[in-house]
The first five atom37 places (N, CA, C, CB, O) and aatype in JSON, in Angstrom:
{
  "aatype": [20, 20, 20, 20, 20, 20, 20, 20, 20, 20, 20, 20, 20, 20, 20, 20, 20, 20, 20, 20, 20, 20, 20, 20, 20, 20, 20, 20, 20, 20, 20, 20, 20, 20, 20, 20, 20, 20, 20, 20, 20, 20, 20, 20, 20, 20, 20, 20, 20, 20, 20, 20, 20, 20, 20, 20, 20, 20, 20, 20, 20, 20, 20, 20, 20, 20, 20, 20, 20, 20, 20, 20, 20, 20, 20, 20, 20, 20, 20, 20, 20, 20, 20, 20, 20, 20, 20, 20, 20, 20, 20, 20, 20, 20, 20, 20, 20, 20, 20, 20, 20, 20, 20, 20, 20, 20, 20, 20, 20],
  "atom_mask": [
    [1, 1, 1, 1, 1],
    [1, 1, 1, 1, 1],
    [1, 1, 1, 1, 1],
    [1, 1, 1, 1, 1],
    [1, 1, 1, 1, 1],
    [1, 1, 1, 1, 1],
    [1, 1, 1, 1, 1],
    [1, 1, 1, 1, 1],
    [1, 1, 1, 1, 1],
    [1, 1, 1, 1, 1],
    [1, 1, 1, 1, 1],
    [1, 1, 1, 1, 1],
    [1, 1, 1, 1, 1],
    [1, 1, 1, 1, 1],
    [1, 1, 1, 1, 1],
    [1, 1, 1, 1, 1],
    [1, 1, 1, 1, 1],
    [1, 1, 1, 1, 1],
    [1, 1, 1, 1, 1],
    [1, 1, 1, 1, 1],
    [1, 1, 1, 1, 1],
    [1, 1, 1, 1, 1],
    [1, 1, 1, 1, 1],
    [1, 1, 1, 1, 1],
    [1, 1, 1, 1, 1],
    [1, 1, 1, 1, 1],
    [1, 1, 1, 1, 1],
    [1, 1, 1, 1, 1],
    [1, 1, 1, 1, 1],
    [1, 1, 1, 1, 1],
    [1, 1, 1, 1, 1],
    [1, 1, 1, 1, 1],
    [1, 1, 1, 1, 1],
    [1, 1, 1, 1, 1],
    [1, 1, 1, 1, 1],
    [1, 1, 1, 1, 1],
    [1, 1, 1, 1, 1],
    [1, 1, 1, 1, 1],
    [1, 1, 1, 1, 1],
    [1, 1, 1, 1, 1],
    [1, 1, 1, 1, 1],
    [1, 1, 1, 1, 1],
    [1, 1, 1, 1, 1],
    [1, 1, 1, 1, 1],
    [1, 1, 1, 1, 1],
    [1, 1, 1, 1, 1],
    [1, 1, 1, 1, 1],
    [1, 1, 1, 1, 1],
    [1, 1, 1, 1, 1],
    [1, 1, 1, 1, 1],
    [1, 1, 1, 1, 1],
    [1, 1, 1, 1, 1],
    [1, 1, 1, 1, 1],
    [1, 1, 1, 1, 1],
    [1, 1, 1, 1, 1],
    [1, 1, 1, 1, 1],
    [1, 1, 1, 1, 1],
    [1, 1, 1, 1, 1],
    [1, 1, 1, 1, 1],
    [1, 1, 1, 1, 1],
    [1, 1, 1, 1, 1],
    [1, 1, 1, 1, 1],
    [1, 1, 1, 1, 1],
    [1, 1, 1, 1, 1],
    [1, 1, 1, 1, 1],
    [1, 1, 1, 1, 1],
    [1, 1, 1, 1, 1],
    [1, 1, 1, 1, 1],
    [1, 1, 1, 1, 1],
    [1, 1, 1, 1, 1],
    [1, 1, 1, 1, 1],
    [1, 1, 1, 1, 1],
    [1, 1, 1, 1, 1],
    [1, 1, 1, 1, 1],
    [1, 1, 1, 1, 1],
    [1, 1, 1, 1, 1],
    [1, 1, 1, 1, 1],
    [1, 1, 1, 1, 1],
    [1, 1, 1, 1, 1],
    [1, 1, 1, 1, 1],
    [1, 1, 1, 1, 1],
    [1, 1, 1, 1, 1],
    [1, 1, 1, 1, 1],
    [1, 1, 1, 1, 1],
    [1, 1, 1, 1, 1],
    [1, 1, 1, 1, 1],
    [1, 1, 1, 1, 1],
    [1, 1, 1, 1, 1],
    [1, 1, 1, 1, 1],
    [1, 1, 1, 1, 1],
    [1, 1, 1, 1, 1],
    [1, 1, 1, 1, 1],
    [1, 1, 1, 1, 1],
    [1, 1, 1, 1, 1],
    [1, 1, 1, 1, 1],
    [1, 1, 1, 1, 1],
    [1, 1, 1, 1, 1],
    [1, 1, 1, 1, 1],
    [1, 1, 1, 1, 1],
    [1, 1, 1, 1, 1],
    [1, 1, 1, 1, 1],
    [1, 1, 1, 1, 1],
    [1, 1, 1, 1, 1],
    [1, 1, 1, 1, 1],
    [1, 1, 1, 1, 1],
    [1, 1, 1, 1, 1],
    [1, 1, 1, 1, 1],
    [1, 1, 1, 1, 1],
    [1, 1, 1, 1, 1]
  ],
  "atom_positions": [
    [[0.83, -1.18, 0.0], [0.0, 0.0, 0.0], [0.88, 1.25, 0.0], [-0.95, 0.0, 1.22], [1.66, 1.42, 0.94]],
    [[0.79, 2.19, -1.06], [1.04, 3.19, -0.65], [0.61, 4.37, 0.03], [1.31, 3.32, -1.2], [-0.55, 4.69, 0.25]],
    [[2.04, 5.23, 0.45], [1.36, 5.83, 1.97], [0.94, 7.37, 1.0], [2.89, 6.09, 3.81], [1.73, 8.0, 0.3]],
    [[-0.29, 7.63, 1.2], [-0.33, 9.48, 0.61], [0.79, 10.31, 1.37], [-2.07, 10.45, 1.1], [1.24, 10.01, 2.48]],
    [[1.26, 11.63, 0.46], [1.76, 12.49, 0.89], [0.95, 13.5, 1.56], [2.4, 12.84, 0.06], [-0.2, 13.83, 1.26]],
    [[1.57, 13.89, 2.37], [0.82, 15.18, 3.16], [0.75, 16.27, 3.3], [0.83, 15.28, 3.96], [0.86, 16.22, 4.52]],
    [[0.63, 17.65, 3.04], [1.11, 18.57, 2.79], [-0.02, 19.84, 3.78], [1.28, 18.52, 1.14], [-1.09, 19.6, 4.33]],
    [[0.55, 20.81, 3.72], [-0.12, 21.9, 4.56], [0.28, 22.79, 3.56], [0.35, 22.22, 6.19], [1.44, 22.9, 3.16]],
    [[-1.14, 23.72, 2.97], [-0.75, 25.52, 1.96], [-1.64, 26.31, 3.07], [-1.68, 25.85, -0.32], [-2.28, 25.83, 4.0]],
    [[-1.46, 27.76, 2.63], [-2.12, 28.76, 2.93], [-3.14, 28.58, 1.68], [-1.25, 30.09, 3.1], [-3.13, 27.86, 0.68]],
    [[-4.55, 30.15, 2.5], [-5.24, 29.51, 1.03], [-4.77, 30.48, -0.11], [-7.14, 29.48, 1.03], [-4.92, 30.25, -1.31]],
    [[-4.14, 31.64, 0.44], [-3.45, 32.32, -0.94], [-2.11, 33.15, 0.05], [-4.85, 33.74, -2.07], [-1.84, 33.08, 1.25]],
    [[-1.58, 33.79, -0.89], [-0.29, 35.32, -0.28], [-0.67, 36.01, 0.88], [-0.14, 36.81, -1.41], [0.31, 36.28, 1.58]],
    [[-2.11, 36.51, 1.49], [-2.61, 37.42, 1.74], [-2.31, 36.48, 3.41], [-4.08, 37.91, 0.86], [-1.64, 36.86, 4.37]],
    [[-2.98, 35.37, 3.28], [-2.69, 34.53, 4.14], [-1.63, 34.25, 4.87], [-2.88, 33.8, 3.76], [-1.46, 34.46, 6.07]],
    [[-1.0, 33.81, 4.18], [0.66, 33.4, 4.53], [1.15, 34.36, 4.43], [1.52, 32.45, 3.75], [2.23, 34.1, 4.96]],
    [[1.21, 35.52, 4.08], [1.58, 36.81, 4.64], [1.39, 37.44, 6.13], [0.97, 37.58, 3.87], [2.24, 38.06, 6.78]],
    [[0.15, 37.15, 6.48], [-0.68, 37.49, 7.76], [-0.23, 36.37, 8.88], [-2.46, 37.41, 7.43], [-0.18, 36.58, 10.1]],
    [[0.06, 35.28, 8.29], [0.83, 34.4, 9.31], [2.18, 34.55, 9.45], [0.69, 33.07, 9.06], [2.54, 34.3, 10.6]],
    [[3.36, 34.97, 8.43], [4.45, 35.08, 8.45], [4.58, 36.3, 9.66], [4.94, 35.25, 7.03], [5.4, 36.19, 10.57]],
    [[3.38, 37.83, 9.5], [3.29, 38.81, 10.2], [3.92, 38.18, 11.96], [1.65, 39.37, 9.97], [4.88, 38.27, 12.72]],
    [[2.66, 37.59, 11.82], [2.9, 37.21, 13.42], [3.64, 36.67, 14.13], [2.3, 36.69, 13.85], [3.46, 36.26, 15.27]],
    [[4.69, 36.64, 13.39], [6.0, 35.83, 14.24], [6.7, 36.83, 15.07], [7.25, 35.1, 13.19], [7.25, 36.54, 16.13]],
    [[6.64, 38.55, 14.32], [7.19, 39.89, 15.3], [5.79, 40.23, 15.95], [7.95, 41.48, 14.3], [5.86, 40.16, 17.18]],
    [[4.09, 40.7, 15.3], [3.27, 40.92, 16.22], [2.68, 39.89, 17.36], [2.42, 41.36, 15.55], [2.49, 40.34, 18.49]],
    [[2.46, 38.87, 17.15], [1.58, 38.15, 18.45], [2.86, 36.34, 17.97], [-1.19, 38.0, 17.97], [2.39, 35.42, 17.3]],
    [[4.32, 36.3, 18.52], [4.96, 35.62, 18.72], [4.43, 34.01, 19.3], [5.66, 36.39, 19.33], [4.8, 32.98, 18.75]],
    [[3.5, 34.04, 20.51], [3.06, 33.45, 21.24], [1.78, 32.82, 20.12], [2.85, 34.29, 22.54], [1.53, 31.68, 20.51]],
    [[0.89, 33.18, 18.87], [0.07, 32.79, 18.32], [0.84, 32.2, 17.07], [-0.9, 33.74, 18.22], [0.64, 31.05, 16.67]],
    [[1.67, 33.03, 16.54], [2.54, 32.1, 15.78], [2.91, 30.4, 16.27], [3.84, 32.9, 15.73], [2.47, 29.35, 15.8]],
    [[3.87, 30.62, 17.36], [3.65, 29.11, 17.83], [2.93, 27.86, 17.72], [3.47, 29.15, 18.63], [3.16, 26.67, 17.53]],
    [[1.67, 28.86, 17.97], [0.41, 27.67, 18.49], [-0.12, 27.35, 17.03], [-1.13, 28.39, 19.7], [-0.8, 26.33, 16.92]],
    [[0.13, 28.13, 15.86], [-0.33, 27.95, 14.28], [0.56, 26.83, 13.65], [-0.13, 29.44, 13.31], [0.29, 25.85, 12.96]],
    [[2.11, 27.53, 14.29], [2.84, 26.71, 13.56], [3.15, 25.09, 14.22], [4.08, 27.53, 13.33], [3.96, 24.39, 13.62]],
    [[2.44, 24.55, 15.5], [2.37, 23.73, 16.44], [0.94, 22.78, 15.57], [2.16, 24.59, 18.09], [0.99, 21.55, 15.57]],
    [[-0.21, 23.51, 14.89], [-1.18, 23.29, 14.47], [-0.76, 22.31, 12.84], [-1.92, 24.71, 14.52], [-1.23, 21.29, 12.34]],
    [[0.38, 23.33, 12.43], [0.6, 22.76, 10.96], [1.65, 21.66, 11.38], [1.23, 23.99, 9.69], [1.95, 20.89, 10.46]],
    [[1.99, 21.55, 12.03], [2.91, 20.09, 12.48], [1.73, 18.82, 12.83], [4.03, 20.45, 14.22], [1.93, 17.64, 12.54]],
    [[0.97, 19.14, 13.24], [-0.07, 18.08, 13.72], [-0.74, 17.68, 12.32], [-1.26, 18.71, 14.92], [-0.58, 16.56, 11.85]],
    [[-1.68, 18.88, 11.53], [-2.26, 18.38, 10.47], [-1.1, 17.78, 9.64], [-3.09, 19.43, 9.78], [-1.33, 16.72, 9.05]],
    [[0.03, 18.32, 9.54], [0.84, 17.2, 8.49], [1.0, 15.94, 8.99], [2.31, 17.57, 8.11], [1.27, 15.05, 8.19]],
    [[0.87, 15.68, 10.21], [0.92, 14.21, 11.04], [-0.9, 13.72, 10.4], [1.15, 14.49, 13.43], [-1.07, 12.7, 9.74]],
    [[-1.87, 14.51, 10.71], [-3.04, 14.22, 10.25], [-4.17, 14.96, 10.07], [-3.34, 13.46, 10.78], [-4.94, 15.34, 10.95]],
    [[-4.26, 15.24, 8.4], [-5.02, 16.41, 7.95], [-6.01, 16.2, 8.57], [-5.28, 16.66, 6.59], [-6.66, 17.23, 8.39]],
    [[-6.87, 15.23, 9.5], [-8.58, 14.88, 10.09], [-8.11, 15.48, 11.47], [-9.32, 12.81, 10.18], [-9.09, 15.8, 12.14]],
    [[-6.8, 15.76, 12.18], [-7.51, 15.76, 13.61], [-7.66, 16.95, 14.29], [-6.83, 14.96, 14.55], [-7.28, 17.34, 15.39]],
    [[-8.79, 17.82, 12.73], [-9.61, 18.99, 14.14], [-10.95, 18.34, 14.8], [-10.33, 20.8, 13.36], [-11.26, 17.48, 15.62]],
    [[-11.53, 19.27, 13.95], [-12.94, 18.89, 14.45], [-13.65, 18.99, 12.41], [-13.79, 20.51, 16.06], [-13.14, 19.76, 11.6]],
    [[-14.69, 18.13, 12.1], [-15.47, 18.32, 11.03], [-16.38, 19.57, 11.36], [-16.23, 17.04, 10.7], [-16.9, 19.68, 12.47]],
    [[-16.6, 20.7, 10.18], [-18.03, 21.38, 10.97], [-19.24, 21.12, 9.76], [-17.84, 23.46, 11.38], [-19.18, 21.65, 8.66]],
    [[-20.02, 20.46, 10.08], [-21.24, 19.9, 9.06], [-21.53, 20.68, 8.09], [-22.55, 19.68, 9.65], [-21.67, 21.9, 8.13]],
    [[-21.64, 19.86, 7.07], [-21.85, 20.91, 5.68], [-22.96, 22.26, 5.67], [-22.45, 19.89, 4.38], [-22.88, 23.26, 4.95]],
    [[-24.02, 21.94, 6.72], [-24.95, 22.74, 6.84], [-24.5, 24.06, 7.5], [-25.92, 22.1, 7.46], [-25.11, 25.13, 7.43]],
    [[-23.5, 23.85, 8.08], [-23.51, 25.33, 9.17], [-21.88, 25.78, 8.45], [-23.48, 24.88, 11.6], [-21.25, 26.58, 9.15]],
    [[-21.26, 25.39, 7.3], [-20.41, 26.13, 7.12], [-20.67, 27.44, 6.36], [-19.61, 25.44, 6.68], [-21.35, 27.32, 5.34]],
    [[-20.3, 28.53, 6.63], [-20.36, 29.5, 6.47], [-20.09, 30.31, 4.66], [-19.59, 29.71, 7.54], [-19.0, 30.44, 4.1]],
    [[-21.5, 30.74, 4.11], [-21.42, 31.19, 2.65], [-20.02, 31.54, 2.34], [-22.35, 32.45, 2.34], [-19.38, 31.21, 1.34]],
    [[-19.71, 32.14, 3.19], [-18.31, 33.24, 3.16], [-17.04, 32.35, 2.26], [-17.62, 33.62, 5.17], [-16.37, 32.74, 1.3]],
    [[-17.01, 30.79, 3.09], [-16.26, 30.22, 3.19], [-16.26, 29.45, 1.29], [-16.51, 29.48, 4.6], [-15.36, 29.45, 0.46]],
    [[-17.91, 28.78, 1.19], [-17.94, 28.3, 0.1], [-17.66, 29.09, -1.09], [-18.94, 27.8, 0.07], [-17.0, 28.44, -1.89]],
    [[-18.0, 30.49, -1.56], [-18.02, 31.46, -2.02], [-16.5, 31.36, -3.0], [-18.28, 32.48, -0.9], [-16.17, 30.91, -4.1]],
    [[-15.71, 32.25, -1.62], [-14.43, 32.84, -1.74], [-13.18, 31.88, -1.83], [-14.29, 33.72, -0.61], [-12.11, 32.19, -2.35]],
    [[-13.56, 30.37, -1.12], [-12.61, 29.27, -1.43], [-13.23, 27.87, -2.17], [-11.96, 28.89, -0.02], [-12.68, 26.8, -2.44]],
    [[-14.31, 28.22, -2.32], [-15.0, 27.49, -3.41], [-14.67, 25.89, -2.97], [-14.38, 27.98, -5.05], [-14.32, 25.02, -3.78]],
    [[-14.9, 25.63, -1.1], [-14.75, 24.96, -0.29], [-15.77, 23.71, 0.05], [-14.58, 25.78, 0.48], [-16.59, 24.26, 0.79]],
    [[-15.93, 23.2, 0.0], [-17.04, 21.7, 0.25], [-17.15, 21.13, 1.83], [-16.3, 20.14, -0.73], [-18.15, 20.55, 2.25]],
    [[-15.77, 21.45, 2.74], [-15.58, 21.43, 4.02], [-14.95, 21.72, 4.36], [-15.59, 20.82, 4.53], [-13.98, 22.1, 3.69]],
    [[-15.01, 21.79, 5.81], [-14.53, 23.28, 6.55], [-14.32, 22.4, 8.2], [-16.17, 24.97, 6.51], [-15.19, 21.95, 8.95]],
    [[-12.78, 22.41, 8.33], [-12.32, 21.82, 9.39], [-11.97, 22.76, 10.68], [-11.22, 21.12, 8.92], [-11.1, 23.58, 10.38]],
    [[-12.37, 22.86, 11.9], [-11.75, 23.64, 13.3], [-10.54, 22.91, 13.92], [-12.94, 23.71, 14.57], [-10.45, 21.68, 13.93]],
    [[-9.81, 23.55, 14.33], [-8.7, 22.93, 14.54], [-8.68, 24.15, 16.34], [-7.28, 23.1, 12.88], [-8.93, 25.36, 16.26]],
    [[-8.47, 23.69, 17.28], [-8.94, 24.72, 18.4], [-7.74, 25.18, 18.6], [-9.69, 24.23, 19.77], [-6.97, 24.36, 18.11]],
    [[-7.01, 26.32, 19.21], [-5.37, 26.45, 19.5], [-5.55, 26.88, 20.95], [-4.39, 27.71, 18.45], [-6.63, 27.37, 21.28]],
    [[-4.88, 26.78, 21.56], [-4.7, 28.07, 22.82], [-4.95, 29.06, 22.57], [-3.55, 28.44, 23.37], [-4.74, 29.78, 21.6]],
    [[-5.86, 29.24, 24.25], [-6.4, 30.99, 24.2], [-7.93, 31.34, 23.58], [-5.26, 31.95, 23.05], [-8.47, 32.43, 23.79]],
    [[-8.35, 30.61, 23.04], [-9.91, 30.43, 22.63], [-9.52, 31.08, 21.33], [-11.29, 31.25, 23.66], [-10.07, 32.16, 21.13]],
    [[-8.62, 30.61, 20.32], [-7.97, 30.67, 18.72], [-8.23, 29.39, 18.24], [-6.24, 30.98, 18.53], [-7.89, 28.27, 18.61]],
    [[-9.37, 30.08, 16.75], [-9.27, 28.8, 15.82], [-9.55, 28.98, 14.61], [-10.05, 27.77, 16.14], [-10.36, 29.66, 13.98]],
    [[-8.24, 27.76, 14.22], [-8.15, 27.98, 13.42], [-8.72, 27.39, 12.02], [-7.34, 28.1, 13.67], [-8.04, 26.38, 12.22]],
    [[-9.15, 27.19, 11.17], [-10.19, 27.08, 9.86], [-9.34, 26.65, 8.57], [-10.99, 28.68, 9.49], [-8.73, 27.36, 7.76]],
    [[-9.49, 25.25, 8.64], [-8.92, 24.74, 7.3], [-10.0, 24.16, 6.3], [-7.87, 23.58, 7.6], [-11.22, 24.12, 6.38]],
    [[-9.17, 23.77, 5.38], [-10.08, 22.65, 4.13], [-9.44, 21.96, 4.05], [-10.49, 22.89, 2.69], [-8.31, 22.4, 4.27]],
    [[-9.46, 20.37, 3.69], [-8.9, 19.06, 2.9], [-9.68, 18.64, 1.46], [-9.06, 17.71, 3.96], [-10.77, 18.31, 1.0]],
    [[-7.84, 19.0, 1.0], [-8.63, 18.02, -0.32], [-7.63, 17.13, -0.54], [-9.07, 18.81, -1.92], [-6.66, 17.18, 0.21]],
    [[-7.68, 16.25, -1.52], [-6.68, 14.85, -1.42], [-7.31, 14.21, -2.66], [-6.82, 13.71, 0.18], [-8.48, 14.06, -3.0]],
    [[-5.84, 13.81, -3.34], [-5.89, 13.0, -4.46], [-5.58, 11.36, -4.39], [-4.98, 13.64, -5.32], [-5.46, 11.03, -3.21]],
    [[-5.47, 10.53, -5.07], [-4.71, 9.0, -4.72], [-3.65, 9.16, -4.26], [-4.42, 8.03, -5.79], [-3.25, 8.13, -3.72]],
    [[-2.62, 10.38, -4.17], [-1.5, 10.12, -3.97], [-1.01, 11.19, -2.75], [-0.83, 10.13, -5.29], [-0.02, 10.99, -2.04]],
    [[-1.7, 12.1, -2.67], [-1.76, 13.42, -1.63], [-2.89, 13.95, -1.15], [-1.24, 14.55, -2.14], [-3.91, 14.05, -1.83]],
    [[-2.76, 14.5, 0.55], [-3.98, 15.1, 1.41], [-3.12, 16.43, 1.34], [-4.44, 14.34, 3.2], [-1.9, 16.31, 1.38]],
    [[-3.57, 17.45, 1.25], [-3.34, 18.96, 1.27], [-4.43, 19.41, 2.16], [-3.4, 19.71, -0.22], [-5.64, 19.26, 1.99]],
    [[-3.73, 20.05, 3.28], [-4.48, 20.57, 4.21], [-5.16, 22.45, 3.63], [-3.35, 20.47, 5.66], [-4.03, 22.5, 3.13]],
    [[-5.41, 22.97, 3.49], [-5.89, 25.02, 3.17], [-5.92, 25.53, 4.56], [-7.92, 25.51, 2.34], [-6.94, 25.54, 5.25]],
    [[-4.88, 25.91, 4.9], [-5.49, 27.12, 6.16], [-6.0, 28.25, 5.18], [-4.04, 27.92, 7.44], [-5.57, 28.68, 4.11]],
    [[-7.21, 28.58, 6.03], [-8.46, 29.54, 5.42], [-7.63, 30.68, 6.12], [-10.43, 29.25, 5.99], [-6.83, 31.42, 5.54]],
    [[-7.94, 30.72, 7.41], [-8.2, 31.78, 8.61], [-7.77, 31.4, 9.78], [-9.57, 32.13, 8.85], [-7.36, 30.25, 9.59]],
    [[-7.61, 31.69, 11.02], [-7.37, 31.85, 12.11], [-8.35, 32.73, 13.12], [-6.22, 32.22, 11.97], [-8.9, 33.54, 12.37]],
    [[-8.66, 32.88, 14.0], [-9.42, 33.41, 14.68], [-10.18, 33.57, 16.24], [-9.85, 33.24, 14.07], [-10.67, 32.57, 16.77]],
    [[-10.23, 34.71, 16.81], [-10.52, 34.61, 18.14], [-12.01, 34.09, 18.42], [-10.26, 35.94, 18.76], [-12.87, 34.43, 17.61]],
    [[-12.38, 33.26, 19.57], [-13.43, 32.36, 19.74], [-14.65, 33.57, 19.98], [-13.11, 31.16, 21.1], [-15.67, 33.14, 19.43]],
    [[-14.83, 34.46, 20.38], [-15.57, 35.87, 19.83], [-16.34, 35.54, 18.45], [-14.32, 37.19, 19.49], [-17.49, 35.16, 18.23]],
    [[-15.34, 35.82, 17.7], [-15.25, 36.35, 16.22], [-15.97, 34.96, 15.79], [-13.47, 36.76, 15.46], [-17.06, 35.06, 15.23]],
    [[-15.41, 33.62, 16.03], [-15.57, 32.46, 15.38], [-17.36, 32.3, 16.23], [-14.06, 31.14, 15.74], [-18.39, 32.28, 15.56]],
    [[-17.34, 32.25, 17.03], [-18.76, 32.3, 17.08], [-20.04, 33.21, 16.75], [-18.83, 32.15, 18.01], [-21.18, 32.77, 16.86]],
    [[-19.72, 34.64, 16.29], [-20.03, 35.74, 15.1], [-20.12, 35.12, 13.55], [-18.74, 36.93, 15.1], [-21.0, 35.46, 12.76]],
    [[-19.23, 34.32, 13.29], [-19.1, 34.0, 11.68], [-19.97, 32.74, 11.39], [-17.43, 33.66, 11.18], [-20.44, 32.55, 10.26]],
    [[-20.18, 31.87, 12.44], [-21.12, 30.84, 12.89], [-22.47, 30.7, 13.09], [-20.85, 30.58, 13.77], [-23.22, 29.81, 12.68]],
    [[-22.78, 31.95, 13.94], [-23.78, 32.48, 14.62], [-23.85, 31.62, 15.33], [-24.87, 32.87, 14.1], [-24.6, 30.74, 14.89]],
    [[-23.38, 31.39, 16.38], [-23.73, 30.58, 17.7], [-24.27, 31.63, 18.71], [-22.36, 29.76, 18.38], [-24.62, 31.27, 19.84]]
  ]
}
């Protein structure tokens, strides 16, 4: 059997720009992102699924997304991926990041 490759992207520049940011503004959240992308490359499944019903227009729209993974960090931060995967590779999308505030605003909880 072969084993898939695994991989972790941003979902564009704007992204991985805004994460590169935070290594001089919020040091301590960098960590916990870059602690996050070590795990999904161990295993793109182990956030949380959020049901196709309650993912957010925003999300399908602008990343033209089918599902929408939580991944929780320290500090009530979370963070918002996609998986997609071919026969031979799982590619994780960090979408976003976000304070548990905000993430329950974009939700409507």
């Amino acid at each position: 059997m072969i084993k898939k490759r695994v991989f972790v992207a941003f979902a564009d520049k704007k992204v991985k720009k805004a994460f590169e940011a935070l290594k001089e503004k919020d040091p301590k959240l960098h960590k916990f992102i870059s602690r996050a992308i070590d795990d999904l490359k161990e295993n793109p499944f182990c956030g949380i699924s959020i049901p196709k019903k309650l993912i957010p227009r925003i999300y399908i729209k602008k990343y033209r997304t089918n599902n929408l993974w939580k991944y929780n960090l320290p500090g009530a931060w979370r963070l918002l991926y996609s998986v997609i995967g071919s026969e031979v590779s799982i590619v994780s999308i960090i979408l976003e990041w976000l304070p548990h505030k905000k993430y329950e605003r974009k939700f409507k909880y």
